[in-house]
Backbone as CSV, one residue per row, in Angstrom:
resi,resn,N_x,N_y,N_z,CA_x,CA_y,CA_z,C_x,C_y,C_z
1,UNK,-40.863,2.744,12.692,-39.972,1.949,13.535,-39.014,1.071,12.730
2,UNK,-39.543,0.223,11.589,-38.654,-0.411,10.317,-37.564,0.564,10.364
3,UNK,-37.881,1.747,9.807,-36.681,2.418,9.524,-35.744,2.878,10.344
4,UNK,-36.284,3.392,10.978,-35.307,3.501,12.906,-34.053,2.661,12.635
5,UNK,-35.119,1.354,12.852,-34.027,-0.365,13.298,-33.367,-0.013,11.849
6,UNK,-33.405,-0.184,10.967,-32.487,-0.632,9.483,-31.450,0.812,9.750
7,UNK,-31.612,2.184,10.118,-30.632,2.932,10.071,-29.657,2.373,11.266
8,UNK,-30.074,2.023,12.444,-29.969,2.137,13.649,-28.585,1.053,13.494
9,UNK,-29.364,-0.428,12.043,-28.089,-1.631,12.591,-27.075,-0.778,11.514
10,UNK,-27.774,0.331,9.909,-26.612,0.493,9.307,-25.545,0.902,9.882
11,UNK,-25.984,2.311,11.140,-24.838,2.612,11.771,-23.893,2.050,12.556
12,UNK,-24.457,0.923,12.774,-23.494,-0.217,13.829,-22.872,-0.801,12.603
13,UNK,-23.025,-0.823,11.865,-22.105,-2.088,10.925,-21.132,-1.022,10.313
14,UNK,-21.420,0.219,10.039,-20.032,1.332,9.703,-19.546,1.003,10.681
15,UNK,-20.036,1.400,12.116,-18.777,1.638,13.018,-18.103,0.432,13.089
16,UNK,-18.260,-1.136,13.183,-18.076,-2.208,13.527,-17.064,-2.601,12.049
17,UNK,-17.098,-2.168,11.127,-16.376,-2.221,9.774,-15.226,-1.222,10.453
18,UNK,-15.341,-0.059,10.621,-14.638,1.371,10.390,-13.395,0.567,11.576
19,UNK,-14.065,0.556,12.710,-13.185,-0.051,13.832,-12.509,-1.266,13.501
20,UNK,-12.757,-2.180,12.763,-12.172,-3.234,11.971,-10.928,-2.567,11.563
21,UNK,-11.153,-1.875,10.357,-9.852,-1.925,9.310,-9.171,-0.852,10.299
22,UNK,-9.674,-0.234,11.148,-8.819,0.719,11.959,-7.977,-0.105,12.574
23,UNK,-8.418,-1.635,13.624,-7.434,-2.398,13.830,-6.300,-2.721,13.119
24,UNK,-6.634,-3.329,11.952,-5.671,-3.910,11.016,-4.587,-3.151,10.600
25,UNK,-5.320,-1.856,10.624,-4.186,-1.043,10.232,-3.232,-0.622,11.526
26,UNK,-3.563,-0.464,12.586,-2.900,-0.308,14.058,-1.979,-1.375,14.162
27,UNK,-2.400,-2.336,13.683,-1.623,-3.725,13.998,-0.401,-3.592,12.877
28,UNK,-0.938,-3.432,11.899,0.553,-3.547,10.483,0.902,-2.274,10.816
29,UNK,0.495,-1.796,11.643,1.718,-0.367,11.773,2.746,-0.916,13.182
30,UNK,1.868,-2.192,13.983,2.627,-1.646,15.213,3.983,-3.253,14.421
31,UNK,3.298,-4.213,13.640,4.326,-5.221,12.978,5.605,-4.309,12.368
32,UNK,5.527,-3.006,11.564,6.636,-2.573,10.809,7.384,-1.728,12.140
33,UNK,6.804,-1.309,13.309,7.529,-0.463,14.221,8.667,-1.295,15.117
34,UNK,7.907,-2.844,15.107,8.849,-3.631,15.639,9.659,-4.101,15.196
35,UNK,9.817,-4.262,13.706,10.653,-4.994,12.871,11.899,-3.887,13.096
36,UNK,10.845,-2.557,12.173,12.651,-1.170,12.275,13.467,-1.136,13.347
37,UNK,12.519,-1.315,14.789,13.694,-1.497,15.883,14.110,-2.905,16.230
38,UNK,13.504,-3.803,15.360,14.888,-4.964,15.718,15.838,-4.698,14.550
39,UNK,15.649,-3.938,13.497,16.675,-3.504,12.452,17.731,-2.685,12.705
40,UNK,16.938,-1.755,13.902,17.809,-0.513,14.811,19.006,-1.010,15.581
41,UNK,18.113,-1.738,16.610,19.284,-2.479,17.565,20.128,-3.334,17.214
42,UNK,19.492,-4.236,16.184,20.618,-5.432,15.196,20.296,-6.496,16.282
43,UNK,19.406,-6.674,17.002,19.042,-7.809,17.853,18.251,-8.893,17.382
44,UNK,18.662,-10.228,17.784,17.821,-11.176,17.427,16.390,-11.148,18.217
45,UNK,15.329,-11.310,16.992,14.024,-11.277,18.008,13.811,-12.713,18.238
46,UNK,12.393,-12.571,18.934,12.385,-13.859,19.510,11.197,-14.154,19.471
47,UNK,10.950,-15.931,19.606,9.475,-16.569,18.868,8.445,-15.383,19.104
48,UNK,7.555,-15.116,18.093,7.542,-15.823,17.143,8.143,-15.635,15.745
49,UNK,8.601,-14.245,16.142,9.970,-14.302,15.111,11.051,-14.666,14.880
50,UNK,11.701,-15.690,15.479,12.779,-15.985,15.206,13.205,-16.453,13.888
51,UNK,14.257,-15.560,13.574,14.892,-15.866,12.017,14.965,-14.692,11.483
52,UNK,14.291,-13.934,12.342,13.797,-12.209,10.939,15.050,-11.535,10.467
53,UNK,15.858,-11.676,12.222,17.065,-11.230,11.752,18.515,-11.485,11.068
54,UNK,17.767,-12.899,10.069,18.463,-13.329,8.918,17.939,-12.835,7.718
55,UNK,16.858,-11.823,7.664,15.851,-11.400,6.503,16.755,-10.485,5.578
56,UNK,17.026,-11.019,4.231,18.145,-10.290,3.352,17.953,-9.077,3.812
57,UNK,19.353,-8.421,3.804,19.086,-6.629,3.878,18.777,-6.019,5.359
58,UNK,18.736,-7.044,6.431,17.946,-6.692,7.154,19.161,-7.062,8.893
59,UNK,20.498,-7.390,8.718,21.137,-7.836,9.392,23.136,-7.442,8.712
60,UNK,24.171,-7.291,9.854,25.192,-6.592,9.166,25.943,-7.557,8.261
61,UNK,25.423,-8.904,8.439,26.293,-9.980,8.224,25.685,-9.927,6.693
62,UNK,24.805,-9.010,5.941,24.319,-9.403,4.827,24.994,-8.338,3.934
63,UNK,26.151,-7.936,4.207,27.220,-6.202,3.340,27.181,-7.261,2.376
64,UNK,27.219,-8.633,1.879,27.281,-8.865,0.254,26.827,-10.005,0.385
65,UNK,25.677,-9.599,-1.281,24.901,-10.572,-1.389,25.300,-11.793,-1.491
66,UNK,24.499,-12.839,-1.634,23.828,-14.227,-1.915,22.617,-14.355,-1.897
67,UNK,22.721,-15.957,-2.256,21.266,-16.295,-2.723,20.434,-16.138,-1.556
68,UNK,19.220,-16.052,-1.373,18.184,-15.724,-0.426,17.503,-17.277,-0.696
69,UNK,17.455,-17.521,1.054,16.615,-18.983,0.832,15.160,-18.484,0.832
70,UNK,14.325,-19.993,0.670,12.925,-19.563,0.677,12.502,-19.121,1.592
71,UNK,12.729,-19.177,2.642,11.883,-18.867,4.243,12.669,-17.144,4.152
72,UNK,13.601,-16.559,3.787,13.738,-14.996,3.721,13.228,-14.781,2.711
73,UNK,12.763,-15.082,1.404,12.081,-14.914,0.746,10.699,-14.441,0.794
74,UNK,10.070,-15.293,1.597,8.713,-15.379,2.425,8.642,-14.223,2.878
75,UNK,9.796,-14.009,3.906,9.837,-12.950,5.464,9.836,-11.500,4.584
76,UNK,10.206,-11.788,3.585,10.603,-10.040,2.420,9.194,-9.933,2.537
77,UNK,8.715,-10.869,1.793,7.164,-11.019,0.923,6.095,-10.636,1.822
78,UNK,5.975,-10.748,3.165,5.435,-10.524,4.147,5.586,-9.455,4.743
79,UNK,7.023,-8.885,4.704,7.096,-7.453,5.339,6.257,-6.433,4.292
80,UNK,6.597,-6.740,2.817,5.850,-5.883,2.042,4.290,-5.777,2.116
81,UNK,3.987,-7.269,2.559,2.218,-7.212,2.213,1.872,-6.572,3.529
82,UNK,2.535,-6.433,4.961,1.771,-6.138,5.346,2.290,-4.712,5.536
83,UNK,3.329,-4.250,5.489,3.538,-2.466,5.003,2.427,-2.177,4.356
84,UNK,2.062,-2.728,2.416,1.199,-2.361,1.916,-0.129,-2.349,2.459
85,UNK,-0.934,-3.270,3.211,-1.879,-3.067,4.341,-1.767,-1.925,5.254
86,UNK,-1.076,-1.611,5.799,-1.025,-0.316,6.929,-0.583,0.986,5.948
87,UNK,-0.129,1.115,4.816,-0.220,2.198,4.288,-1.533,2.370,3.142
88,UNK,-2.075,1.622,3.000,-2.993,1.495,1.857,-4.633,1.256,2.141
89,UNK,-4.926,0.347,3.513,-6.353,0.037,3.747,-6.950,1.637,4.000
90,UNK,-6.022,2.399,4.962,-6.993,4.017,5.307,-7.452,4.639,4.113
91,UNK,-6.788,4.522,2.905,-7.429,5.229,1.517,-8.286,4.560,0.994
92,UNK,-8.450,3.119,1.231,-9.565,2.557,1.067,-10.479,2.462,1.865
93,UNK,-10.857,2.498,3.157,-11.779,3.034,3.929,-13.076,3.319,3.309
94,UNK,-13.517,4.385,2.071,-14.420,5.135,1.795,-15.279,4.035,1.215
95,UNK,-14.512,3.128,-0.035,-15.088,2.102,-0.833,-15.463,0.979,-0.206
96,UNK,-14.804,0.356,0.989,-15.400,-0.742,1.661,-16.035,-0.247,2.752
97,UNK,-16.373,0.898,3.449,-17.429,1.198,4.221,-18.773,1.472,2.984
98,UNK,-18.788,2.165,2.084,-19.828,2.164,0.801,-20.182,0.431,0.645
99,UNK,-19.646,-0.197,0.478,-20.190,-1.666,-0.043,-20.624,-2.000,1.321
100,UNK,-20.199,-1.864,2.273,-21.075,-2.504,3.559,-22.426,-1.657,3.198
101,UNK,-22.298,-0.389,3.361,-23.793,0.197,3.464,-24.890,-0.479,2.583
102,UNK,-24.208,-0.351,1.554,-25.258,-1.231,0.167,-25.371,-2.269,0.454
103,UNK,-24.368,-3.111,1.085,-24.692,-4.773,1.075,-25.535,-4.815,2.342
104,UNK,-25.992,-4.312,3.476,-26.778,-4.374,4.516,-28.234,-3.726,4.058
105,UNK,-28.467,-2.473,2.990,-29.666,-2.402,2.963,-30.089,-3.617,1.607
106,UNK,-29.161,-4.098,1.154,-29.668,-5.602,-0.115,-29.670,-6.536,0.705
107,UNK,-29.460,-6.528,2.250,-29.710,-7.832,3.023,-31.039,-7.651,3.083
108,UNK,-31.467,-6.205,3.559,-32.920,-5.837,4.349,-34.204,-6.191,3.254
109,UNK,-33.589,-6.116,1.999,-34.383,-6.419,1.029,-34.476,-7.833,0.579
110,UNK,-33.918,-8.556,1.299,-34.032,-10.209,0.830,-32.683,-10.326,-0.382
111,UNK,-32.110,-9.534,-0.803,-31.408,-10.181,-2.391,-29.563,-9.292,-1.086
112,UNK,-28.756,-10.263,-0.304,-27.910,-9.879,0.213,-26.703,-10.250,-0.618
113,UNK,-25.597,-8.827,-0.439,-24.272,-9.225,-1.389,-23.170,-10.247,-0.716
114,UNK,-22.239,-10.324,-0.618,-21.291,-11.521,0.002,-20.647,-10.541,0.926
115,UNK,-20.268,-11.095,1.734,-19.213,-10.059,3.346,-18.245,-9.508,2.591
116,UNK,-18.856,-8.245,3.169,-17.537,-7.130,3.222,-16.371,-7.515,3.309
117,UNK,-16.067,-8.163,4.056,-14.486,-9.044,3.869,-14.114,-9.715,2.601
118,UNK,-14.879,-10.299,2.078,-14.412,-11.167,0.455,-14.230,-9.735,-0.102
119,UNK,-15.388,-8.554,-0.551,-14.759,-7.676,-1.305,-13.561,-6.804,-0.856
120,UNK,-13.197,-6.768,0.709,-11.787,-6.060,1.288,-10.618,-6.966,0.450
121,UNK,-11.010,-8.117,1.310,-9.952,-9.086,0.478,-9.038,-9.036,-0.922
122,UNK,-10.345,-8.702,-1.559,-9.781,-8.447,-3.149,-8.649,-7.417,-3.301
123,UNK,-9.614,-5.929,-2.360,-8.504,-5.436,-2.772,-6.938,-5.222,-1.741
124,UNK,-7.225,-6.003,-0.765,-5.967,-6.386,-0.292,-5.085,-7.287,-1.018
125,UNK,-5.841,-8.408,-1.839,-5.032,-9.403,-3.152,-4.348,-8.387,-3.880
126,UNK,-4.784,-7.226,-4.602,-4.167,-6.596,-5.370,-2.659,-6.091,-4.411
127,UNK,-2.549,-5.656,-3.797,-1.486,-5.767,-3.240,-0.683,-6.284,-2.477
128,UNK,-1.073,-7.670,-2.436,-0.308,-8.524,-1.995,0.574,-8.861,-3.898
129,UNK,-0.228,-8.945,-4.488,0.186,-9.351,-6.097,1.518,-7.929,-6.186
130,UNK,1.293,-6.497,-5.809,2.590,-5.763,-6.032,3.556,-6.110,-5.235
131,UNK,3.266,-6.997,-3.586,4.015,-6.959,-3.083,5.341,-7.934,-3.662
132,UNK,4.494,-8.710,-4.140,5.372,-9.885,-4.975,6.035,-9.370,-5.331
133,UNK,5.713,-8.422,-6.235,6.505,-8.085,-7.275,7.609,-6.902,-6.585
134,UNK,7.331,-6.283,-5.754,8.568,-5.330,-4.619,9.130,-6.403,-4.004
135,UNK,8.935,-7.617,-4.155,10.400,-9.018,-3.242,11.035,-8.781,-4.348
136,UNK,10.785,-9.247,-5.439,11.529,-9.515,-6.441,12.831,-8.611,-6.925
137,UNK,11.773,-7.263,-7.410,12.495,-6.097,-7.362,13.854,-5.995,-5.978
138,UNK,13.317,-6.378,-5.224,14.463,-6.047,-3.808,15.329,-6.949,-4.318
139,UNK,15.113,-7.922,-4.257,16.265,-8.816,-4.745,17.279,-8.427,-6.192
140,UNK,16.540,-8.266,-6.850,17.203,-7.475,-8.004,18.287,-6.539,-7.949
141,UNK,17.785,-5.262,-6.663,18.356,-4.499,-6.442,20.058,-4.731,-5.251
142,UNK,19.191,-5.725,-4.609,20.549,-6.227,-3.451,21.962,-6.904,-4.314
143,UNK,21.442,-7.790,-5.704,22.044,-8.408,-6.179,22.951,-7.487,-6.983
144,UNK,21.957,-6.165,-7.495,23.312,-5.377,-8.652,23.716,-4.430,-7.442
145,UNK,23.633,-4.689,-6.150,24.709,-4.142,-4.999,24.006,-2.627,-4.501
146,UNK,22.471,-2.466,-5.150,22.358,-0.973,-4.494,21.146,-0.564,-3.522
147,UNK,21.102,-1.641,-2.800,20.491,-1.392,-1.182,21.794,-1.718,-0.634
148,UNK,21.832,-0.872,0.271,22.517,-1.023,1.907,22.073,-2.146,2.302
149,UNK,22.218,-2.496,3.724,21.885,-3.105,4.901,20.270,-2.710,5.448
150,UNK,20.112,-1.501,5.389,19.199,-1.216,6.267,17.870,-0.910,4.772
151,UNK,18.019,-1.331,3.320,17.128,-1.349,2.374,16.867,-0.096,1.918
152,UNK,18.249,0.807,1.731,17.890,2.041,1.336,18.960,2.203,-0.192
153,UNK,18.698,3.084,-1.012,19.393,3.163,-2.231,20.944,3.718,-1.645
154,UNK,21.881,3.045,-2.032,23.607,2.649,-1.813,24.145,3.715,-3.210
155,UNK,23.026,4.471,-4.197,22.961,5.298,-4.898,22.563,6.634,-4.964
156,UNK,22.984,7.731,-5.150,22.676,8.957,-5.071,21.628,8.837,-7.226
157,UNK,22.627,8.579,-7.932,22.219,8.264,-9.066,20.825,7.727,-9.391
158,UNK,21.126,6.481,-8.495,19.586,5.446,-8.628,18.712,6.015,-8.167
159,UNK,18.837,6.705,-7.030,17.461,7.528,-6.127,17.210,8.610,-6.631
160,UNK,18.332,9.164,-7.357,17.807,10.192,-8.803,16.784,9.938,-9.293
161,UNK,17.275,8.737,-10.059,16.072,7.889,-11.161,14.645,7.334,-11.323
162,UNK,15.214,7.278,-9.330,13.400,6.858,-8.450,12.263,8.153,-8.512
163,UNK,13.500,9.160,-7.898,12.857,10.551,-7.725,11.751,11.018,-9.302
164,UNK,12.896,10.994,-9.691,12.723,11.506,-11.703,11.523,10.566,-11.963
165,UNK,11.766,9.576,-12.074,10.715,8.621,-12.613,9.205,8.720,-12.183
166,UNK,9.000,8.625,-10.654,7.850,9.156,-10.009,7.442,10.333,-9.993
167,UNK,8.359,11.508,-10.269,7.736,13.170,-9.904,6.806,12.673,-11.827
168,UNK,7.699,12.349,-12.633,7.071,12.311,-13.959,5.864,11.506,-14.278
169,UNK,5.658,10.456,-13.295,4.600,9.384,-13.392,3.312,10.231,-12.944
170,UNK,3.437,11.190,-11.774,2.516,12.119,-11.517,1.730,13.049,-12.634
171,UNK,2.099,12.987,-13.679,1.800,13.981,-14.339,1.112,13.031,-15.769
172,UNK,1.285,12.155,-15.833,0.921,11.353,-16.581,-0.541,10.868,-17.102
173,UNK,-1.897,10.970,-17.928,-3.123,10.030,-18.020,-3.094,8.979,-17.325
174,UNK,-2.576,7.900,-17.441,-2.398,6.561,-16.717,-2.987,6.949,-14.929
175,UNK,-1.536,7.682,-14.362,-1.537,8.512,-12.851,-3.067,8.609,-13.030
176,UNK,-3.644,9.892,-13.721,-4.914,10.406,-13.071,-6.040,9.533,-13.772
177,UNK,-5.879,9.036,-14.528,-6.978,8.344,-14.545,-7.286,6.851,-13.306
178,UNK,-6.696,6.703,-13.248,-6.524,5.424,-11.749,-6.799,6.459,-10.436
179,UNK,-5.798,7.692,-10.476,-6.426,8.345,-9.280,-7.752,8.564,-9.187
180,UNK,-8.428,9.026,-10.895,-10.289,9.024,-10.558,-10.513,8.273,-10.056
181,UNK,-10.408,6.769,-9.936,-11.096,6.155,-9.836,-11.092,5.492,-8.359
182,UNK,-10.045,6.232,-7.525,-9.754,6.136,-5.828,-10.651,7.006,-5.492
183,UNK,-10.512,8.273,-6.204,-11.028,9.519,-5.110,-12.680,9.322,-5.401
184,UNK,-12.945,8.858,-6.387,-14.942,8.908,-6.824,-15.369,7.285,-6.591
185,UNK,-15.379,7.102,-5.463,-15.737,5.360,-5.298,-17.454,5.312,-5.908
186,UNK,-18.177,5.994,-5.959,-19.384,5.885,-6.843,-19.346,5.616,-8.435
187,UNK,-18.647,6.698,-8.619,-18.339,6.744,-10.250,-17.644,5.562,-10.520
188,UNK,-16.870,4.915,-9.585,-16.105,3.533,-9.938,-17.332,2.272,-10.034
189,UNK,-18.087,2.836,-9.066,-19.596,1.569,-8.926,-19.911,1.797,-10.148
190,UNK,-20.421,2.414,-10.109,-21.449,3.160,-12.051,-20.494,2.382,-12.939
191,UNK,-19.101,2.618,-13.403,-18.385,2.156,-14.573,-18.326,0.907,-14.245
192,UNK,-18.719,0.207,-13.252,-18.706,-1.327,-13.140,-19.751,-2.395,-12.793
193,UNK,-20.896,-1.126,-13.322,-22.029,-1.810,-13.560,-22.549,-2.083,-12.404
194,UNK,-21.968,-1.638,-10.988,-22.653,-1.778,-9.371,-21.771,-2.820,-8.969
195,UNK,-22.171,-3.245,-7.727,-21.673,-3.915,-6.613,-21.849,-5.494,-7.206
196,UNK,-21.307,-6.538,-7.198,-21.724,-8.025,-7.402,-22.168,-8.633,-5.967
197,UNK,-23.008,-9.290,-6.350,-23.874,-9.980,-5.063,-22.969,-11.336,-4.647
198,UNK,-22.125,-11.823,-5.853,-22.181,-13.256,-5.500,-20.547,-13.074,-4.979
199,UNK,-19.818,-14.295,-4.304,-18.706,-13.937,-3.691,-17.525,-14.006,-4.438
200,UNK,-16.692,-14.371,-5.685,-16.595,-14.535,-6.609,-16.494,-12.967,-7.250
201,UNK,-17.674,-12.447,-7.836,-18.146,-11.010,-8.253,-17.448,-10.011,-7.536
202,UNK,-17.807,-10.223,-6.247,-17.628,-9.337,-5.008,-15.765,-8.901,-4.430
203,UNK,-15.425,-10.353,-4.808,-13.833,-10.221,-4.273,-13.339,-9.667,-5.806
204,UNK,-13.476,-9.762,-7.163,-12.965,-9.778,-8.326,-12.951,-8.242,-8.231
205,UNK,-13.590,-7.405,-8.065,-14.660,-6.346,-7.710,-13.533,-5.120,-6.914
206,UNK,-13.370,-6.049,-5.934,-12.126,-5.373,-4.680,-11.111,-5.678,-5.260
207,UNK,-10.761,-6.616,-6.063,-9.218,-6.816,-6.569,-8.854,-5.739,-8.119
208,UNK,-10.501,-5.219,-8.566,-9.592,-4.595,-9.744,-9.717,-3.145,-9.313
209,UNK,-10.564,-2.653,-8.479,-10.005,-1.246,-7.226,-9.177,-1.171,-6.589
210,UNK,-8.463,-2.475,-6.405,-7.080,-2.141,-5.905,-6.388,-2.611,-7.113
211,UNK,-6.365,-2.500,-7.979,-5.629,-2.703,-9.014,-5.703,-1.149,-9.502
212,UNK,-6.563,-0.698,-9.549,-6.272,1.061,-9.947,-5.849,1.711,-8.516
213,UNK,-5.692,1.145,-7.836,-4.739,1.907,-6.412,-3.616,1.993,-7.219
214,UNK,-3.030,-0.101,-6.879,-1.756,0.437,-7.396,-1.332,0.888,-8.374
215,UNK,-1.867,0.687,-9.380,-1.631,1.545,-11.119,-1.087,3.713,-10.191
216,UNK,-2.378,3.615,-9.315,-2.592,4.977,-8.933,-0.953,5.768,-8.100
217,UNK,-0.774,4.316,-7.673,0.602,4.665,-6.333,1.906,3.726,-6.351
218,UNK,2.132,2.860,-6.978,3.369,2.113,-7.364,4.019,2.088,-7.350
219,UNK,4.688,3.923,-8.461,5.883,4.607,-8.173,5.962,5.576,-6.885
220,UNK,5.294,5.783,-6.269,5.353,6.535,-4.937,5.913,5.113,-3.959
221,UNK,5.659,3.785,-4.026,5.785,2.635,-3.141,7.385,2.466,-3.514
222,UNK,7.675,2.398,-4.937,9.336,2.362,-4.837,9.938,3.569,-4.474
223,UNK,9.734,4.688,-4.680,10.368,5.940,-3.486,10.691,5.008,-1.810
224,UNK,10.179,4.068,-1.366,10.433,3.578,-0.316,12.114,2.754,-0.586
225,UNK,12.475,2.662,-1.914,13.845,2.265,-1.904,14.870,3.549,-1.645
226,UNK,14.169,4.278,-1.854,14.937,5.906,-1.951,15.460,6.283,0.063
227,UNK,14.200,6.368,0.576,14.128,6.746,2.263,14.773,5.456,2.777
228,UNK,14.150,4.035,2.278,14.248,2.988,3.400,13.406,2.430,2.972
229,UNK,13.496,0.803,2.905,12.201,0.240,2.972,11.660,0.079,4.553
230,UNK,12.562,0.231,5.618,12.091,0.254,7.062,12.099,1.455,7.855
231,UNK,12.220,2.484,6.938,12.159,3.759,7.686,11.302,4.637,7.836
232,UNK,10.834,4.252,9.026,9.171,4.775,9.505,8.383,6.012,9.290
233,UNK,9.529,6.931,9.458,9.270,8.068,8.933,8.843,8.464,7.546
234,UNK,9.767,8.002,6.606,9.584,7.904,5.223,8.212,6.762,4.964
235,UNK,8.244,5.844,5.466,6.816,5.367,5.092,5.540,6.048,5.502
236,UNK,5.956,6.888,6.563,4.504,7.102,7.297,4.181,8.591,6.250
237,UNK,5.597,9.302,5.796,4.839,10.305,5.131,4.377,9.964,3.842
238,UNK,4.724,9.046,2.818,4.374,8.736,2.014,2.844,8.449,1.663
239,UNK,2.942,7.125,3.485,1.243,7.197,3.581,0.448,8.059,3.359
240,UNK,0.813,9.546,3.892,-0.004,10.177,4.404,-0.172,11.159,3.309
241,UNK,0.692,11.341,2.033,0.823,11.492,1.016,-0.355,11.335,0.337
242,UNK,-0.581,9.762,0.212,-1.103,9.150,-0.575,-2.733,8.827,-0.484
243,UNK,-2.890,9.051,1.307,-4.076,9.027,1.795,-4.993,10.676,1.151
244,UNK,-3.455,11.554,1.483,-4.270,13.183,0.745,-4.487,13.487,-0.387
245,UNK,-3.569,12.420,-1.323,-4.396,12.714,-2.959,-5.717,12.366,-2.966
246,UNK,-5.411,11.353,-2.097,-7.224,10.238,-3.110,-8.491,11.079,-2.285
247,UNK,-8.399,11.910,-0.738,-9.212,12.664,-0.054,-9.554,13.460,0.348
248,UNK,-8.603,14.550,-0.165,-8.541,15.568,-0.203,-8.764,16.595,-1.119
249,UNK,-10.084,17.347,-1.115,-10.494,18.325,-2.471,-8.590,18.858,-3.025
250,UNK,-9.508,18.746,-4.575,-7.990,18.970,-5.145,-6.716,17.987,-5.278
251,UNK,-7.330,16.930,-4.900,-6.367,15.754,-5.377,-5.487,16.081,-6.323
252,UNK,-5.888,16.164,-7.495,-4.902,16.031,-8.789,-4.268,17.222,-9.122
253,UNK,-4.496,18.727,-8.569,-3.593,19.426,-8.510,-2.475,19.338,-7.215
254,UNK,-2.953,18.114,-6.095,-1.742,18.421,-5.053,-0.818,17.315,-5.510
255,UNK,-1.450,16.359,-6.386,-0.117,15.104,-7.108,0.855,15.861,-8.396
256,UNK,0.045,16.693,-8.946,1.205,17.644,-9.838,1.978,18.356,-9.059
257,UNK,1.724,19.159,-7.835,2.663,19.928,-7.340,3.812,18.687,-6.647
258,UNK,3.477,17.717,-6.115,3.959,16.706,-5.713,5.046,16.086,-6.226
259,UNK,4.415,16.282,-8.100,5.247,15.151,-8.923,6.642,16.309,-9.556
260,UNK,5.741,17.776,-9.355,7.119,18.797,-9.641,8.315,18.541,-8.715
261,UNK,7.844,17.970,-7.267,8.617,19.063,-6.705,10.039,17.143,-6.625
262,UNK,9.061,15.903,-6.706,9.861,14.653,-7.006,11.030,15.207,-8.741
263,UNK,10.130,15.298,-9.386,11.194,15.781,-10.223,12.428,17.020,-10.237
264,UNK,12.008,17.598,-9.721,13.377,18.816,-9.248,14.225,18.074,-8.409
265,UNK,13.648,17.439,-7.153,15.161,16.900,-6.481,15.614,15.843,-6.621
266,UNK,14.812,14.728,-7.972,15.726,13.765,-8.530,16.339,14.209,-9.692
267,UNK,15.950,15.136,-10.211,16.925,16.183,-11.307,18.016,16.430,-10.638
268,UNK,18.329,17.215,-9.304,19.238,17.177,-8.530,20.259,16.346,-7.893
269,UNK,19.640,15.004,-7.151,20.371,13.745,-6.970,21.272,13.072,-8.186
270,UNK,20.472,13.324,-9.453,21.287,12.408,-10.684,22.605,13.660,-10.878
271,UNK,22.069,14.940,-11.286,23.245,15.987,-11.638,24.795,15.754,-10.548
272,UNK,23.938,15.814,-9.147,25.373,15.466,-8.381,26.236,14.369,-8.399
273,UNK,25.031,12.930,-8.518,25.706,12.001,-8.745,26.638,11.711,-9.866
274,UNK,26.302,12.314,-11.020,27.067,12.083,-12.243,28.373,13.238,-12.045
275,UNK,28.103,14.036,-11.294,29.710,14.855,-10.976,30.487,14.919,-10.321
């Protein structure tokens, strides 16, 4: 009967986890669906967004730059973290449903690890830390004039360079060694000596697994300057991209065919652009 009950609550705490990040992710998908169509229509939204549609890049009145105050600064910084949330928690799925399982049967045993949430957390920190760094970059890019309005490359050349750069990053040690370490969430436990109990351990834990995400997917995240940074389509396949390397038998031969086929048509984009 012990065992019954201990399988009985493990399976409630998958589903009660699984249905969790399934929210979160429903939700940062349905935040970026509303933003693209207030980007679509060019309409001001309204509390509790009001202002968005002053968000650099993101309104017609912005055809040439200036400085970006802090509060669009923010609103960038925020669209990215939570894009990176709705394209990124489903590939993590495997590793934070695994640490619930373990951390509920180390409850049953008296020695319990810290909530599943401190170690999600972490590795949601890790990409909130790239997202930073994609404001910045945007800004960079608005300033030497090559996003549009709507956050897409104003370059045939540059989106060459995106293309080129990422089909080649695919093919790279760096690439697959970070991809091991998405697609084998065990083998990632083992090289890190197991799960940490304390909360501290636990979030550090989730932040350097998502630190080999993004090492893993980075240059696939700036391809989003290439499509759009708000263009749903282009994000959603990327997602779905990125969800099929890390879970799909054959991962690392479908990111080489992947990274060929990025390099042929940014080989292409730069040749035209330069003629």
């Amino acid at each position: 009967m012990p065992g019954i009950t201990l399988d009985a609550v493990l399976k409630r705490d998958r589903i009660i986890i699984a249905l969790s990040l399934a929210a979160i992710t429903l939700l940062a998908w349905f935040y970026l669906l509303s933003l693209a169509d207030l980007m679509a229509t060019g309409e001001k939204p309204m509390e509790p967004m009001d202002g968005m549609a002053d968000m650099p890049g993101m309104a017609e009145a912005m055809l040439t730059p200036r400085a970006w105050r802090p509060g669009e600064a923010f609103l960038v910084f925020a669209m990215w973290s939570v894009m990176m949330v709705g394209m990124m928690l489903p590939s993590a799925a495997p590793m934070i449903l695994l640490y619930a399982r373990v951390g509920r049967h180390a409850a049953s045993q008296g020695a319990p690890f810290a909530a599943t949430g401190i170690f999600g957390g972490g590795y949601v920190a890790a990409w909130f830390l790239f997202s930073l760094v994609a404001t910045f970059g945007q800004w960079l890019l608005e300033r030497a004039l090559l996003l549009t309005p709507m956050m897409e490359s104003a370059s045939g050349l540059f989106s060459g360079m995106l293309l080129l750069f990422a089909g080649l990053y695919q093919w790279t040690p760096l690439k697959h060694a970070c991809l091991s370490k998405c697609r084998a969430p065990v083998a990632f436990i083992q090289s890190e000596g197991g799960f940490r109990r304390a909360p501290w351990g636990a979030f550090r834990m989730g932040l350097r697994h998502g630190l080999y995400c993004v090492g893993c997917c980075w240059p696939l995240m700036a391809l989003l300057f290439v499509g759009g940074v708000m263009n749903i389509l282009w994000i959603a396949g990327l997602a779905i991209f990125v969800l099929a390397e890390k879970v799909m038998p054959g991962g690392k031969r479908l990111s080489q065919v992947a990274g060929a086929i990025l390099v042929a048509a940014g080989a292409w984009l730069m040749i035209r652009g330069l003629s």
